[in-house]
C-alpha positions as semicolon CSV with decimal commas, in nm:
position;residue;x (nm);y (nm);z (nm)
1;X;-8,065;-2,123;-2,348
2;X;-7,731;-1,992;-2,136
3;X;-7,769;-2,032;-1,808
4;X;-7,649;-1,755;-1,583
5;X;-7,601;-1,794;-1,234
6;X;-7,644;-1,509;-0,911
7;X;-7,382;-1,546;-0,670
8;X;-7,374;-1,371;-0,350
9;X;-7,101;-1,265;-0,212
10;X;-7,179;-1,274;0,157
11;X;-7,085;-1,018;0,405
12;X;-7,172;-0,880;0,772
13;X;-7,528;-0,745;0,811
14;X;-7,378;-0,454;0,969
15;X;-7,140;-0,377;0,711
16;X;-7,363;-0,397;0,454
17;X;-7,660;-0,234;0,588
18;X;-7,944;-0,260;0,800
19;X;-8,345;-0,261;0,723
20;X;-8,415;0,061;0,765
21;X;-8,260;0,130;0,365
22;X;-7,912;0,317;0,423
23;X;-7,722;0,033;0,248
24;X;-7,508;0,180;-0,056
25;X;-7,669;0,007;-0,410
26;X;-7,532;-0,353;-0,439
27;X;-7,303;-0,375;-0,763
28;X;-7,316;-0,666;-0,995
29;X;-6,978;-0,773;-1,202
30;X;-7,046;-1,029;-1,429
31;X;-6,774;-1,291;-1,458
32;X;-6,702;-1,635;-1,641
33;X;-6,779;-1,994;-1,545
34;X;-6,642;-2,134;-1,215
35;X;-6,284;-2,278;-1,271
36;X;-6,157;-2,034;-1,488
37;X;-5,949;-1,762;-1,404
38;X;-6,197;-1,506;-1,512
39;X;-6,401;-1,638;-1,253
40;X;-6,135;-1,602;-0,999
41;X;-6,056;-1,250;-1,113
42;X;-6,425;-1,111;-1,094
43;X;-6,515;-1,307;-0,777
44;X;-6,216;-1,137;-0,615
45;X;-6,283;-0,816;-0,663
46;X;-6,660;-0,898;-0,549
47;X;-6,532;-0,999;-0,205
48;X;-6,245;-0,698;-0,157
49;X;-6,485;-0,427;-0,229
50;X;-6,750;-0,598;-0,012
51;X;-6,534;-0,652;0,261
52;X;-6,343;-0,328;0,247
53;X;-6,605;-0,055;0,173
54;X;-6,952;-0,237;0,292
55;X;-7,103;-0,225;-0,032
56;X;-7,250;-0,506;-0,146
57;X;-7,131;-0,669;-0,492
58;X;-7,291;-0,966;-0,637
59;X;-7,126;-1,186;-0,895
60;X;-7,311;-1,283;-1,226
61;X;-7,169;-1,663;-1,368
62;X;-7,190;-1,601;-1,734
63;X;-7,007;-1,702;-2,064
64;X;-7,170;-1,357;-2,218
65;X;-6,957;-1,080;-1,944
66;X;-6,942;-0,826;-2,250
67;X;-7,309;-0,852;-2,335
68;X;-7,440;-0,827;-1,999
69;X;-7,172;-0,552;-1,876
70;X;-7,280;-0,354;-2,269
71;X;-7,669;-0,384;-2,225
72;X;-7,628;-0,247;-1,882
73;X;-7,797;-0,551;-1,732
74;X;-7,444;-0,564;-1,489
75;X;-7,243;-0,249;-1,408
76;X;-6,885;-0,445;-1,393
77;X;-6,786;-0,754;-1,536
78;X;-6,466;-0,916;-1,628
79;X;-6,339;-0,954;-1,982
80;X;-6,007;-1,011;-2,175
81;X;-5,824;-0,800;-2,390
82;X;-5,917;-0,939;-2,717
83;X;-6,271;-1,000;-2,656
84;X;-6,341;-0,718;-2,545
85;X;-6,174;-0,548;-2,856
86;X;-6,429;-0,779;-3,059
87;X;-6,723;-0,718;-2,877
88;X;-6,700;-0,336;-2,853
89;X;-6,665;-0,331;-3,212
90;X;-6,895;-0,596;-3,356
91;X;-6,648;-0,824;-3,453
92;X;-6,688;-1,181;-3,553
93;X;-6,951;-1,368;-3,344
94;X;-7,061;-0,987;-3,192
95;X;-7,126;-0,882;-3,619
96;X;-7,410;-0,717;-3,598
97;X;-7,464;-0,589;-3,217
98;X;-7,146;-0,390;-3,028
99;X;-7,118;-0,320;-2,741
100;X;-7,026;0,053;-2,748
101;X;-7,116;0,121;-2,372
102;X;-6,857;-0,126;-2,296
103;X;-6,556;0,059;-2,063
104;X;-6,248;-0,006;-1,947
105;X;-6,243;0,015;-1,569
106;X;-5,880;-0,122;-1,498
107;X;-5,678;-0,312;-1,717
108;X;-5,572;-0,643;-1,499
109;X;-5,303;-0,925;-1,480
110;X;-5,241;-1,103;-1,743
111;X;-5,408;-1,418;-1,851
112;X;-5,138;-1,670;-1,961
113;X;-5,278;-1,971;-2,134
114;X;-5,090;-2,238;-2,398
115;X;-5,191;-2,565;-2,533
116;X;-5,160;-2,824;-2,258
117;X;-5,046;-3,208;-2,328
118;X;-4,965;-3,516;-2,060
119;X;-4,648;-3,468;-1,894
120;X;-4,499;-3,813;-2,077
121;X;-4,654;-3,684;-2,399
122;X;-4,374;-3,634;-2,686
123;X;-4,525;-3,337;-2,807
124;X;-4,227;-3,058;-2,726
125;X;-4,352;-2,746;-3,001
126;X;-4,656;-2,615;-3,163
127;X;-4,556;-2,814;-3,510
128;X;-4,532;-3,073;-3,313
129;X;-4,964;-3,085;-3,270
130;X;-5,005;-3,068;-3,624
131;X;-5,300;-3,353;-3,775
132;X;-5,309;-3,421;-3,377
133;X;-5,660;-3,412;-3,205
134;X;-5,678;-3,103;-3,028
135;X;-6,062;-2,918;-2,901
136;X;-6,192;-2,620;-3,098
137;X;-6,487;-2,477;-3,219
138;X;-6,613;-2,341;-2,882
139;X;-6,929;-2,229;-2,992
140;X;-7,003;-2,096;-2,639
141;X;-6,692;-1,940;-2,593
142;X;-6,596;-1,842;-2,919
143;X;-6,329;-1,619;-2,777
144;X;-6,092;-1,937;-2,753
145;X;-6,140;-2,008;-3,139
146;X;-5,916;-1,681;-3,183
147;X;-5,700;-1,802;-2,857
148;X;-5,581;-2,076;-3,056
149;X;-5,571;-1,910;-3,385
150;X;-5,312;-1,647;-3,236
151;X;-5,110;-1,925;-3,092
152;X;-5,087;-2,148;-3,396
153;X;-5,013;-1,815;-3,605
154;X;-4,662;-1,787;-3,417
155;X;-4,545;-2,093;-3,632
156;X;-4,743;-2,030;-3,963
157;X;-4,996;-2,299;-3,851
158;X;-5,408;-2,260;-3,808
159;X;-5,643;-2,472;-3,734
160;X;-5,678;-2,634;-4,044
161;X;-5,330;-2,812;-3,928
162;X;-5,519;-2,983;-3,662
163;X;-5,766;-3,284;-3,610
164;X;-6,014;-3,037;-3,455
165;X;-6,241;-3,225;-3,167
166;X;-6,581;-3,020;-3,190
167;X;-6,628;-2,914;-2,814
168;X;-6,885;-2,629;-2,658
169;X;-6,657;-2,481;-2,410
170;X;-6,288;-2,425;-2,227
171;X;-6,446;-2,682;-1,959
172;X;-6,546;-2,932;-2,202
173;X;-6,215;-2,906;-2,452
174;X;-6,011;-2,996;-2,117
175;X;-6,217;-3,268;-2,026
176;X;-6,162;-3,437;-2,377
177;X;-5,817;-3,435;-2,268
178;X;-5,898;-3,563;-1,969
179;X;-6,072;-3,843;-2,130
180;X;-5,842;-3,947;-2,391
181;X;-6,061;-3,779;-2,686
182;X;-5,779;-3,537;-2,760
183;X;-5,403;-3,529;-2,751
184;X;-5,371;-3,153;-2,617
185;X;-5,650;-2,821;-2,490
186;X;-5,630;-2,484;-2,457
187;X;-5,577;-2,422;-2,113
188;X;-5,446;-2,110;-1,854
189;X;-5,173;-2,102;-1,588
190;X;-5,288;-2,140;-1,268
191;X;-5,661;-2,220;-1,353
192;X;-5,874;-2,432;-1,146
193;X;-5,914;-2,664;-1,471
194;X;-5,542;-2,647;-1,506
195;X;-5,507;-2,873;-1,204
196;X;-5,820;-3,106;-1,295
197;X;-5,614;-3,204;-1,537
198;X;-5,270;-3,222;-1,383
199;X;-5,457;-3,435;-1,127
200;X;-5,640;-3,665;-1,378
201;X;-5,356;-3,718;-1,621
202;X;-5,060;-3,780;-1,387
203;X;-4,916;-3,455;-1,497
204;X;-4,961;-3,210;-1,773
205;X;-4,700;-2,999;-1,913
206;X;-4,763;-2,653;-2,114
207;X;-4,602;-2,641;-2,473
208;X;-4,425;-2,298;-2,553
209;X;-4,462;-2,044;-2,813
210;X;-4,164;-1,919;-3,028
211;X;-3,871;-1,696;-2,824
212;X;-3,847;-1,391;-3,023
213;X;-3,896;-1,041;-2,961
214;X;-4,128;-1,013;-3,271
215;X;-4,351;-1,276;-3,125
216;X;-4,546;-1,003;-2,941
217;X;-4,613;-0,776;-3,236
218;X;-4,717;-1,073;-3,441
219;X;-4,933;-1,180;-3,237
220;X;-5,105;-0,799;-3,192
221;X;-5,135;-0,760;-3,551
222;X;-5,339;-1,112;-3,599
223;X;-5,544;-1,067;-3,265
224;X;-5,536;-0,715;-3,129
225;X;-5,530;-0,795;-2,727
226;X;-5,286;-1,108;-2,773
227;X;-4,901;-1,037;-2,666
228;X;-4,621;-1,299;-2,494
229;X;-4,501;-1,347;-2,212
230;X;-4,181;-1,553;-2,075
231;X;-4,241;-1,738;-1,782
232;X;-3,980;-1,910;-1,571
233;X;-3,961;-2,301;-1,461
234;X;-4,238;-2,348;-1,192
235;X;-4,413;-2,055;-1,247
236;X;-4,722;-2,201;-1,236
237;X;-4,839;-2,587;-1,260
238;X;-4,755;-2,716;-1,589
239;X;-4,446;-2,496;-1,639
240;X;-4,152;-2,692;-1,599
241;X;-3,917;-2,575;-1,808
242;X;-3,843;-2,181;-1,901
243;X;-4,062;-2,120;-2,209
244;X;-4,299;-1,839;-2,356
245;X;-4,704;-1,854;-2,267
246;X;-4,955;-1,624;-2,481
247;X;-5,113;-1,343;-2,254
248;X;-5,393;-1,122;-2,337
249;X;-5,475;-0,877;-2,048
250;X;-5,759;-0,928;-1,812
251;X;-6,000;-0,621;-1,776
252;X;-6,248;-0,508;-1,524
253;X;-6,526;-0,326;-1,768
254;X;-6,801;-0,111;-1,687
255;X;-7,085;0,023;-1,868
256;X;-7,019;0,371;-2,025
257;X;-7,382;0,488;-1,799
258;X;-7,225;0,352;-1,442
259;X;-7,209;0,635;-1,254
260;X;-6,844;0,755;-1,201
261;X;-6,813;0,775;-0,847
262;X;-6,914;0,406;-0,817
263;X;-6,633;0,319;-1,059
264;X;-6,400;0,569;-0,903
265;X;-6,457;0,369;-0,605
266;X;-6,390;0,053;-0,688
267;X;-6,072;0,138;-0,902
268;X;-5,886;0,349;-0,618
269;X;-5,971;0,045;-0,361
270;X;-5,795;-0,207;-0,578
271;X;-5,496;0,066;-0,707
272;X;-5,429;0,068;-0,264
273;X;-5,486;-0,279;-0,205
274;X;-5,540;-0,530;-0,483
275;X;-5,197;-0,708;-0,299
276;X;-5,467;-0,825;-0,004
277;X;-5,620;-1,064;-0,317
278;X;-5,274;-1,242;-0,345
279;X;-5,381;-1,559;-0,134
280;X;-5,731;-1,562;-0,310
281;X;-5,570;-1,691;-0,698
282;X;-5,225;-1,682;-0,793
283;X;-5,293;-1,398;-1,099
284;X;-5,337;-1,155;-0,855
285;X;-4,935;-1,193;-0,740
286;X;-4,930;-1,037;-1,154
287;X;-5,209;-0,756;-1,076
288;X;-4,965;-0,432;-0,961
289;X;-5,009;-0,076;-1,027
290;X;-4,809;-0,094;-1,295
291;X;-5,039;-0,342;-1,501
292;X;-5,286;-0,090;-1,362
293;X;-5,182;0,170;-1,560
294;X;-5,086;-0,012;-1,921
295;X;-5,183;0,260;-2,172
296;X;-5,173;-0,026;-2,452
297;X;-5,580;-0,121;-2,437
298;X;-5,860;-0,246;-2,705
299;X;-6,137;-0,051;-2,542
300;X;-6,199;0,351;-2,376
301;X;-6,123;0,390;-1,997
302;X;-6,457;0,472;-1,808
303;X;-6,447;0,865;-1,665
304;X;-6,416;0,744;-1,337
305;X;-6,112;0,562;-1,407
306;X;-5,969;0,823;-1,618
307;X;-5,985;1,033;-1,294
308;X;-5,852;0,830;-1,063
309;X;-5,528;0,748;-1,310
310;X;-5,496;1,167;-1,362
311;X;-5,500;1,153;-0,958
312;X;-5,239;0,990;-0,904
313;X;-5,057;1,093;-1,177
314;X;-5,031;0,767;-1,426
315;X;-5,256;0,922;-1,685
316;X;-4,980;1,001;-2,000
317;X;-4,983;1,106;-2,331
318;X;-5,013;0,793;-2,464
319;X;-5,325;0,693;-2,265
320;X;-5,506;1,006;-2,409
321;X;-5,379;0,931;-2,767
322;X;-5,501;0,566;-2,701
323;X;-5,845;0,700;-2,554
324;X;-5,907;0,934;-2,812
325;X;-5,836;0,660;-3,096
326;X;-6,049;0,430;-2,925
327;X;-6,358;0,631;-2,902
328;X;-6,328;0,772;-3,304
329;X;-6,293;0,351;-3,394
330;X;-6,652;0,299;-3,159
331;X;-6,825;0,621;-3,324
332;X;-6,737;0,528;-3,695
């Protein structure tokens, strides 16, 4: 049984209301398991809108953010680009149950992630992993399955190339490398599990994708969400050379049902000052108005985003033609 954890996010009694029941309704955003940068993500906002508007916003640990955020068991949750293309449409491991409720409050930074080896490791390119022992499967975070399928696709490779190491989750594939069970993992810039690593292994380094402006386009067309991204020497721990990382967007979602106002809200306090998260997690030095406004998404924008984007003027053709081809895909 998946456990799911209640986190509160703590703020002043004052600012969040007294006894006598004039508090705002506390928010829930449902976000992944601690160490990962979808953690970070969710668990930032949580604390900005609580300490900015004095509205109370609980976080919700989960591997399941689509399901919850879908069901309406959460109002907000945190997703990724790609998932939340499979979930929305009953994809894959969602066959059977989408999540058509499922919004798009505001597309976020993106989540870079590669295939991580020890620094001294010779491993320099993707071919270079093949019949290597590298964690897959990911039964409870099936998402990364298709992480790793996109990445391997660059160089005509799946994972049938690979010694696969059965593990559960992104925690547990990094700890096999950790432990000397596997010879590379999945990982993401900047993650908390990212540095476990670094710290345990004397080093890691990230191996990079192809350089090619196709890259992005192939990588679309096998895994709608998935795109590249070149990131300079140091960007993060890991990089130390110039080389390309795969990126899929991070998205704050919302049930179709949340009222609009209370997305409005939260979407115009983090278009004026998602900058104040910059010390929380390094992604959020990658979350600017620009990413904001990307009109290239896998799911619908909620109303009260769609407003808030028409205020102040970002909402384009393209976002409309996107919207519009979004909702006909949910309603056939």
């Amino acid at each position: 049984m998946r456990r799911q954890l209640i986190v509160p996010i703590i703020c002043l009694f004052a600012a969040c209301g007294g006894p006598d029941g004039d508090a705002p309704p506390m928010l829930v955003i449902a976000v992944g398991q601690q160490g990962s940068v979808l953690n970070a993500v969710g668990t930032g906002v949580a604390k900005l809108v609580t300490e900015k508007t004095g509205r109370p916003m609980r976080v919700r640990v989960t591997s399941g953010m689509d399901a919850l955020v879908g069901a309406g068991d959460t109002e907000l949750g945190v997703s990724a680009s790609d998932a939340a293309h499979l979930s929305s449409n009953g994809l894959r491991h969602y066959e059977g149950r989408p999540q058509t409720r499922l919004r798009l409050a505001l597309p976020g930074p993106p989540l870079l992630l590669g295939f991580i080896v020890p620094s001294d490791a010779p491993y320099r390119t993707l071919e270079d992993l093949k019949g290597l022992s590298v964690p897959g499967e990911y039964p409870n975070a099936r998402p990364m399955h298709f992480d790793g399928k996109a990445m391997l696709s660059t160089v005509g490779m799946s994972w049938s190339d690979l010694e696969v190491v059965p593990v559960a989750s992104f925690r547990d594939g990094v700890q096999a490398l950790i432990e000397g069970r596997a010879d590379a993992a999945i990982s993401s810039a900047g993650s908390g599990l990212t540095q476990q690593a670094d710290a345990n292994l004397g080093g890691v380094r990230f191996i990079s994708l192809p350089d090619g402006e196709d890259v992005s386009e192939h990588m679309w067309s096998e895994e709608p969400g998935f795109h590249a991204i070149g990131v300079p020497a140091g960007f993060a721990l890991g990089v130390e050379e110039d080389i390309v990382l795969a990126a899929k967007d991070t998205y704050i979602t919302a049930n179709a049902d949340v009222n609009a106002d209370d997305v409005y809200e939260v979407v115009k306090l983090l278009w004026e000052q998602v900058s104040e998260l910059a010390a929380v997690h390094p992604i959020f030095t990658r979350w600017t108005q620009e990413t904001m406004t990307n009109p290239r998404v896998t799911i619908p924008f909620h109303e009260g985003t769609i407003r808030l984007l028409k205020e102040v003027g970002a909402w384009s053709p393209e976002h409309e033609e996107m919207q519009q081809k979004l909702l006909a895909e949910l309603s056939s």
